[in-house]
C-alpha positions as CSV (number, residue, x, y, z in Angstrom):
1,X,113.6,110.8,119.7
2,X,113.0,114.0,117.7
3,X,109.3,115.0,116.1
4,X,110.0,113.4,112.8
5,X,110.2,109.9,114.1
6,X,107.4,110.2,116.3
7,X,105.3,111.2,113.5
8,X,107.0,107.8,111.1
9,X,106.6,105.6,114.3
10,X,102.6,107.0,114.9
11,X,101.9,106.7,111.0
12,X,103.6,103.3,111.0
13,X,101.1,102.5,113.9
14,X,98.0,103.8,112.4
15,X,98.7,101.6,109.2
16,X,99.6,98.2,111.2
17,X,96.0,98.9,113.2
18,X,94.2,99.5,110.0
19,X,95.8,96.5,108.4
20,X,95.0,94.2,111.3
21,X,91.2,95.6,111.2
22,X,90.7,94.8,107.8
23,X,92.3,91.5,108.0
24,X,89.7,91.2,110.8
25,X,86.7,92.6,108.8
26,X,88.0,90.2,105.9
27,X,87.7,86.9,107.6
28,X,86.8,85.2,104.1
29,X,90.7,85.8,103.1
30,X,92.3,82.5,104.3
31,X,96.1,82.9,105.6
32,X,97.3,79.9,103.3
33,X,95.8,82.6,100.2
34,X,97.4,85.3,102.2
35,X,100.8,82.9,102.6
36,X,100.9,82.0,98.8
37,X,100.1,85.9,97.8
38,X,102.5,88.1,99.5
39,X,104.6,85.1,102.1
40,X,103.0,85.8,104.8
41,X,99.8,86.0,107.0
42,X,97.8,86.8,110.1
43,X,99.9,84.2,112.1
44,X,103.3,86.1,110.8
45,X,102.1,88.9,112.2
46,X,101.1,88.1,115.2
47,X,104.7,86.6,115.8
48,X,106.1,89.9,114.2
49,X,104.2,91.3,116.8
50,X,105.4,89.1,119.5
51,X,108.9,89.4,118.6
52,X,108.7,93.2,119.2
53,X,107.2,93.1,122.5
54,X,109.8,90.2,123.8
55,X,112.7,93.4,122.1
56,X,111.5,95.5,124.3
57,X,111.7,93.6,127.1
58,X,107.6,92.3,127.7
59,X,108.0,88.7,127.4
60,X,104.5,87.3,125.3
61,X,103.5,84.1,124.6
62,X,102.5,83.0,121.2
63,X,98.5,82.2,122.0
64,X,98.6,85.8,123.5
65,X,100.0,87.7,120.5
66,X,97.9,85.7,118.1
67,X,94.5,86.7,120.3
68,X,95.4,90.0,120.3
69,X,95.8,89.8,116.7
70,X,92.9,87.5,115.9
71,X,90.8,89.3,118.9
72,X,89.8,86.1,120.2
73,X,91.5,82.7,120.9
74,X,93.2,81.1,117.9
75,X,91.6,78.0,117.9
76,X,88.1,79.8,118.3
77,X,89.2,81.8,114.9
78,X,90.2,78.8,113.1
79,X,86.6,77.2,114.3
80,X,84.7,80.5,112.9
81,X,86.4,81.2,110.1
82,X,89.0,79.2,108.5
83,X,88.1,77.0,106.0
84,X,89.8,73.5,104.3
85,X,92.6,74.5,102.0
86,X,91.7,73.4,98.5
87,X,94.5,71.0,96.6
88,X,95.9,73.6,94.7
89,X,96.5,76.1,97.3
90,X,98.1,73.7,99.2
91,X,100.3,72.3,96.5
92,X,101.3,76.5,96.0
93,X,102.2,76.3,99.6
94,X,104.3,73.7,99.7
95,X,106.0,74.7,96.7
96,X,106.5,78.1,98.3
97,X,106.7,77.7,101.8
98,X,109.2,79.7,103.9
99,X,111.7,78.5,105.6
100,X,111.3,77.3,109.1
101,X,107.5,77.0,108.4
């Protein structure tokens, strides 16, 4: 691997770690917003991040890439944070969802 990609891969790697701290910090921004914003959330990117381990040969379990990503249990997050959907985002999600969701 030559310097150039190291550098891409490290910057690439800085900006996932920043992302994933401010979706920490920003615990007010629910994932079905997130879902219904951009098509997709914390929970895409915890299996995004699963998905590369399991690549490379590190097999992970989806409760473990989502505390990693989350920084605590799942279920714990959801207990702190997560809020009830209102109708409307919901309805959005529905409309929208991905497939295999």
């Amino acid at each position: 691997m030559d310097e150039s990609t190291k550098t891409r891969i490290a910057w690439e790697a800085a900006a996932f770690r920043r992302l994933r701290q401010h979706l920490m910090e920003r615990t007010d921004v629910q994932n079905i917003d997130l879902m219904n914003l951009t098509g997709f959330c914390r929970n895409c990117l915890s299996d995004w991040y699963r998905e590369a381990a399991e690549e490379s040969g590190v097999p992970m379990t989806k409760e473990a890439a989502r505390e990693n990503f989350y920084g605590m249990p799942y279920d714990e997050w959801r207990a702190r944070h997560q809020t009830p959907a209102e109708p409307a985002a919901r309805d959005a999600f529905e409309r929208n969802r991905p497939k295999g969701e």
